[in-house]
N, C-alpha and C positions, 0 to 999 in steps of 0.2 A: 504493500500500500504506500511504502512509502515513495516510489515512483511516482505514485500516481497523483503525491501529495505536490512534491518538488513540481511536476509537471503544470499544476494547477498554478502554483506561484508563479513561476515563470509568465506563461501565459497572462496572467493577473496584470503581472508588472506594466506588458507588452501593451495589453489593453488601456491600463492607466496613463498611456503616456501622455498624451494628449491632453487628459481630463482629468489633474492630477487631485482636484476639490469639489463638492458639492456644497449646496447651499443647505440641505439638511445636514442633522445635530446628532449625535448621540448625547449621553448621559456625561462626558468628559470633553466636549467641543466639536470642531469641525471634522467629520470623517473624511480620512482617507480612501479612495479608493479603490490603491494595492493591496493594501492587506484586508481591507472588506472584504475585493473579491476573492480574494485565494482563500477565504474563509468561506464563500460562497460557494465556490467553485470544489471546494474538501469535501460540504456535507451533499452536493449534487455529485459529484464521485461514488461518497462514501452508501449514497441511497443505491444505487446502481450494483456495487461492491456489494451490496447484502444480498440482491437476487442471485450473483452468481455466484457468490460464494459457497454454496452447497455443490455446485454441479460436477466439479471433479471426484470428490469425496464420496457423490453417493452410494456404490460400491460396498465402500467402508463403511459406511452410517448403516447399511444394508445390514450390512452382517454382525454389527453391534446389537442394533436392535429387533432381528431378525426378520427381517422387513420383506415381502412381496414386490411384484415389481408396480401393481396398481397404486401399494402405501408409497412406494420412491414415490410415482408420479405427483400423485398430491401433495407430498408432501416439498416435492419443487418447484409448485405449481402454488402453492401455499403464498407467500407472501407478496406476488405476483397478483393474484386475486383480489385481494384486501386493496393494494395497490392501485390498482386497476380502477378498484369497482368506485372506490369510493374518490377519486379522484377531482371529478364537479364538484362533488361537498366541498373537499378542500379548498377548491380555489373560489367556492363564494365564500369561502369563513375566511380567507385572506383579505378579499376586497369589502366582507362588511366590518370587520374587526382590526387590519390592518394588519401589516405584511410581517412585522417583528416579531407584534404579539403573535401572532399564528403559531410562527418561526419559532417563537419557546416553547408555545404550547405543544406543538408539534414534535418538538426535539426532545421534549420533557417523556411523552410517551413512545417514541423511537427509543428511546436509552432505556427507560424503563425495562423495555420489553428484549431488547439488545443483551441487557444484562442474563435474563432467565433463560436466552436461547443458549449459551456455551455450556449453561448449569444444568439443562435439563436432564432428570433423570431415566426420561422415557420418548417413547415416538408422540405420545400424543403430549406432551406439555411440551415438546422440539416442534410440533406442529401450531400448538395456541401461542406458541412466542410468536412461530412466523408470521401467523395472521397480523397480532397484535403489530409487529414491525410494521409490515405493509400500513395499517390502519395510521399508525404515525407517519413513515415517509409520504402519506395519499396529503397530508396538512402539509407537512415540509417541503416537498418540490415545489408545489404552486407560491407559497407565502415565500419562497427562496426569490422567486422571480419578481414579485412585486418589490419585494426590498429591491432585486436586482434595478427596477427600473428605477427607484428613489435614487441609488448610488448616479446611475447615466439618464436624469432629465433631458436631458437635447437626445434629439431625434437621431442624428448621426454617431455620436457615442455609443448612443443603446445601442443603433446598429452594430457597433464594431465588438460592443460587448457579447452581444448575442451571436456573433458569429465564432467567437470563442466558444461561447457555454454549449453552440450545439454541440462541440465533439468532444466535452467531460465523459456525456452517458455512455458511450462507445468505449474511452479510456477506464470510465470504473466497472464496466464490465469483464477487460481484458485484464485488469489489476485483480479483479474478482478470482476469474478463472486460473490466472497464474499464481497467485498467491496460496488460495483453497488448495493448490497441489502439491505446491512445496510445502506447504505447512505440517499436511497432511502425511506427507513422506518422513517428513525428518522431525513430528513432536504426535501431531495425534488433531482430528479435521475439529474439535472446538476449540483449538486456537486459533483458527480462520475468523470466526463467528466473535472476539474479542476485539477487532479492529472497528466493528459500527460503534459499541458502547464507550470507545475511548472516544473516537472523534465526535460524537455526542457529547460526552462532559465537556470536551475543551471548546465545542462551538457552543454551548450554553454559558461557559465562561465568558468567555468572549464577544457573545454579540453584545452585550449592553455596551461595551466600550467602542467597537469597532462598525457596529453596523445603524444607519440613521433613524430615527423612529418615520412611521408611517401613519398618518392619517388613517382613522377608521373612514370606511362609507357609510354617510350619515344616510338614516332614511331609508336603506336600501333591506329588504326584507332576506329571509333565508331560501324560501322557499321549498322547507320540508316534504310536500309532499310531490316536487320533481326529484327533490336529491334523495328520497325514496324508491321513486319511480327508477331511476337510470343506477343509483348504487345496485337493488336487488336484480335488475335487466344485465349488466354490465357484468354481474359476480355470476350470475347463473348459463348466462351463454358463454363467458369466458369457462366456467367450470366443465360445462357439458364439452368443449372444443378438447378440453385436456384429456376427458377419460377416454377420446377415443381412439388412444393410444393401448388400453385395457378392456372397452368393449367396442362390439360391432356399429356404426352408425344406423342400424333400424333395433337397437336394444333400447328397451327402457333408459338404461343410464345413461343413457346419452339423448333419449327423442326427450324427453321428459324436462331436465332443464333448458334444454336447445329453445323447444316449443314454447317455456313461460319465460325465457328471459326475452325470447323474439319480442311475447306478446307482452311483456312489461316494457320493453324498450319503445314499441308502438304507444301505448301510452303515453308512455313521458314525451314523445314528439306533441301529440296530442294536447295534453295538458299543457305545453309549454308555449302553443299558440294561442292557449286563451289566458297562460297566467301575466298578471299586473305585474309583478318584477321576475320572469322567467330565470331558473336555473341556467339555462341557455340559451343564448337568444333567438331567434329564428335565423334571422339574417347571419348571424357569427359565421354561419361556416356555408353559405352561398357566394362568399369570396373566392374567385376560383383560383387568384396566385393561394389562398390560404389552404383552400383543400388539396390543390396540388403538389404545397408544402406536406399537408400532414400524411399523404398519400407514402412520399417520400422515403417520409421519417418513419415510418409505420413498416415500409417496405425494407430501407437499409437495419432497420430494427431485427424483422426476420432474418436476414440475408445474414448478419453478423454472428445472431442470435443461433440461430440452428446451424452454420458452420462449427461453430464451437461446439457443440452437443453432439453434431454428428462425427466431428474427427475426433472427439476425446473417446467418444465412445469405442469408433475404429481402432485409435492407437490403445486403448487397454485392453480389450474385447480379443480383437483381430490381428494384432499385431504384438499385443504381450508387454508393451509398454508399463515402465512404471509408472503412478501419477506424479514422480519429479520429472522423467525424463517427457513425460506428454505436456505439463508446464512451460518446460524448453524450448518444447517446439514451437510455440507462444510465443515467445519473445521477440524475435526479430518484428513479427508481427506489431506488437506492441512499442517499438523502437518505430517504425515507419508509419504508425499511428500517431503517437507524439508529436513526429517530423511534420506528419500533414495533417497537425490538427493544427500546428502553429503559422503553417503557409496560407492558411485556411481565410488567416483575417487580412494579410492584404490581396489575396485574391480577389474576395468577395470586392473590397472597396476597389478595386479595378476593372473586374469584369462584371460584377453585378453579382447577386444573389441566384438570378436564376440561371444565367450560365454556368457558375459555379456548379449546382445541385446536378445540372443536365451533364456536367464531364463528372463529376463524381459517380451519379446512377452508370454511365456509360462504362467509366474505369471500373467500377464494384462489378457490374454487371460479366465482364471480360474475367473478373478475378474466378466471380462460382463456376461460370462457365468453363475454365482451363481446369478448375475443381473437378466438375462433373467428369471429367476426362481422367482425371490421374486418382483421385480422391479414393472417397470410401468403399471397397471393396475389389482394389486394385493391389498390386505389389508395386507400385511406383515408388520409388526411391524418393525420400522426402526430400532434396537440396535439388533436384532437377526438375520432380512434377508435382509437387506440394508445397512450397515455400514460393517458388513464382505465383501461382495463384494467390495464396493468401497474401502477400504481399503489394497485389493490386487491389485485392478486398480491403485492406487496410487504409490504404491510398484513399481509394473512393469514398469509403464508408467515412471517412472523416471531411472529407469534403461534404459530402451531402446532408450531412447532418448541420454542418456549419451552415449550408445555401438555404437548407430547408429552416432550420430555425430563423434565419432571418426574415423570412418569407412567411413565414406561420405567425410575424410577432410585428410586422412591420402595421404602422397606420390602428393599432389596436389603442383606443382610448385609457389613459393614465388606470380609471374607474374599476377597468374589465382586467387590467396586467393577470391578475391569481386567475380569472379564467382563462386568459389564455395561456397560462403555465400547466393550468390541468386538462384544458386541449392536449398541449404540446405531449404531455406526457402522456397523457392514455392514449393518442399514438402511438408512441413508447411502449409502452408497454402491451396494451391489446396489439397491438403488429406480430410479435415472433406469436401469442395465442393462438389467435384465429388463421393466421396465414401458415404458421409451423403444421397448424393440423389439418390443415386442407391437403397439403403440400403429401405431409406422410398417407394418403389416401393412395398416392400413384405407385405405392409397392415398393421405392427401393430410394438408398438414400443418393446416390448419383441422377437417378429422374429426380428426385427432390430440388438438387442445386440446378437442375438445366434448367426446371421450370420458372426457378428463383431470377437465376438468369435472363431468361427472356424477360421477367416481367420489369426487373430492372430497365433494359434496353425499351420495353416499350414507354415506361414511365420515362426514362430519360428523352424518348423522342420526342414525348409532350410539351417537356420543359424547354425542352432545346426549339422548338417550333413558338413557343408564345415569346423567344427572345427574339423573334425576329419581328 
């Protein structure tokens, strides 16, 4: 993690250069901020670092707790949900409450629950921490972003900060994955699960001095019965996508949640066109740079997401791999992610936002695809037909995340920042869901990444066509 910390300052620094003060306060004078954001940019790592942190390990947690392969699923699947579902809620308790207070409250029950996930003594209190986690980072990401916009009030700033922050989530899921394995090799996989509840204390230390207070939204209602509507539609179809990996798609366990989260989510559309301060607004996402942002982010989400799951799996499974030496393999990956998440912000400020997303989809797209070719289920020798692809997936994926958050966040009114943070992220997050388990439908995890592939190249020709 601690890469992945260093990584975040740096970038911070990069982005503060320009805009070295704001006019909001903390509790000790004018914020800074560089070290605001590398505090900002730690705990959006560190939320990302929690879902994958289980995925090398699961094996071992398998056989500790003597686990099936339907309990792995959920229970990977676990904090991801929580995350996901309840995401809306968060970002309207940001924008009615305001971005700090969120941001403690938020952090207060991420640590909490951070703490009882390495101490658990069982699979199901290792599973009621996850959820709980999820339920805190669902407050955290969004109320992260509204502060973030208090730090960069000018329009171009935020820009340049936002094109930073899209390629943390991609970095703390690689820091997730490579960590969770070495850790796992060389002490025992709950000392992975120690790294959210530290950087929890120390960003609840820390924000009162370093991060500016935020205006509540005066007058603005909660809207319980949409963030009702879309938490249990959101949790239920997201769950039903996951087991059907353990049952058939015409089995109960899967037609059953599939059908009431469809028919919950129809609702909450419903309801959100006649409610007085809607959970979402109608118009929000009839913005077509903005849906073709989330499309993006949703898409390099999967694309990143299931290459990790499918070659960890390969090199332990199929090839005998240790989980240090499948971490390894990681790395460079993680080096050329770094690279081009930091190219990432004067690109965008040169060629635009959507050029940027449309070569990233293109590069990503090129990476699954030389995947599909050498990858999982092959004897390709990893330094000739396995590291070139990932190496272009890294490239891309960090560019696109960059193009796409800019894109997803530009022209969004001060008011709305925490929804569109929980926009941003339950693209995020529902992407590798629903897309990972469509995908595993076609029989084999090589058709997997070709299809990934394609859909990249045709989402990048989108992009690439509205820059013109």
């Amino acid at each position: 993690m601690g890469r992945g910390t260093t990584a975040t300052e740096t970038t911070a620094h990069d982005t503060a250069v320009d805009d070295t003060t704001v006019d909001s306060t903390t509790a000790h004078g004018t914020t800074r901020t560089g070290p605001a954001f590398a505090l900002l940019g730690a705990v959006q790592i560190t939320l990302i670092f929690t879902l994958a942190a289980t995925t090398v390990p699961l094996p071992r947690i398998a056989r500790e707790f003597t686990l099936q392969r339907s309990d792995l699923i959920l229970l990977s699947a676990a904090y991801g949900l929580s995350f996901a579902g309840l995401l809306l809620l968060g970002g309207r308790l940001a924008d009615r409450y305001g971005g700090r207070r969120a941001l403690t409250v938020g952090l207060a029950v991420f640590c909490a629950a951070s703490l009882a996930a390495p101490l658990a003594p069982g699979a199901d209190a290792l599973l009621a921490a996850r959820f709980a986690q999820g339920a805190g980072a669902a407050l955290v990401a969004p109320a992260a972003m509204a502060v973030l916009r208090a730090l960069f009030p000018a329009p171009a700033a935020y820009g340049r900060a936002m094109a930073t922050w899209g390629g943390l989530s991609v970095l703390g899921a690689t820091a997730g994955n490579l960590l969770s394995g070495v850790v796992s090799a060389l002490l025992n996989w709950r000392w992975a699960l120690a790294v959210p509840p530290a950087v929890a204390l120390a960003a609840l230390a820390l924000a009162p001095r370093l991060l500016p207070r935020t205006p509540p939204g005066r007058g603005r209602s909660l809207d319980l019965p949409g963030a009702l509507l879309a938490t249990a539609g959101i949790t239920l179809v997201s769950y039903g996508l996951v087991v059907t990996d353990a049952h058939p798609w015409t089995s109960a366990a899967v037609l059953v949640p599939l059908t009431t989260g469809a028919v919950l989510l129809a609702a909450f559309l419903h309801a959100e066109r006649r409610a007085r301060d809607p959970l979402l607004p109608p118009g929000f996402l009839r913005d077509r740079r903005r849906a073709g942002a989330l499309a993006a982010i949703a898409l390099t989400a999967c694309g990143t997401a299931s290459t990790f799951v499918l070659l960890s799996l390969d090199f332990q499974q199929v090839r005998d791999w240790s989980p240090l030496r499948t971490s390894a393999a990681f790395v460079p990956y993680a080096v050329v992610l770094i690279a081009a998440g930091r190219a990432a912000r004067p690109l965008t400020a040169r060629f635009g936002a959507r050029a940027v997303t449309a070569g990233g989809l293109a590069t990503a797209g090129a990476g699954l695809a030389l995947l599909a070719l050498t990858g999982p289920g092959t004897d390709t020798p990893y330094a000739l037909g396995l590291l070139p692809g990932l190496l272009l997936l890294a490239a891309g994926g960090a560019a696109s995340f960059a193009g796409g958050a800019v894109l997803a966040t530009e022209g969004v009114p001060p008011e709305h920042t925490g929804l569109a943070g929980g926009v941003l992220n339950t693209a995020m997050e529902c992407g590798p869901t629903v897309l990972f388990a469509l995908l595993l439908t076609l029989g084999s995890d090589r058709a997997s990444l070709a299809a990934t592939a394609a859909a990249f190249a045709a989402v990048a020709l989108l992009h690439h066509r509205r820059t013109k």
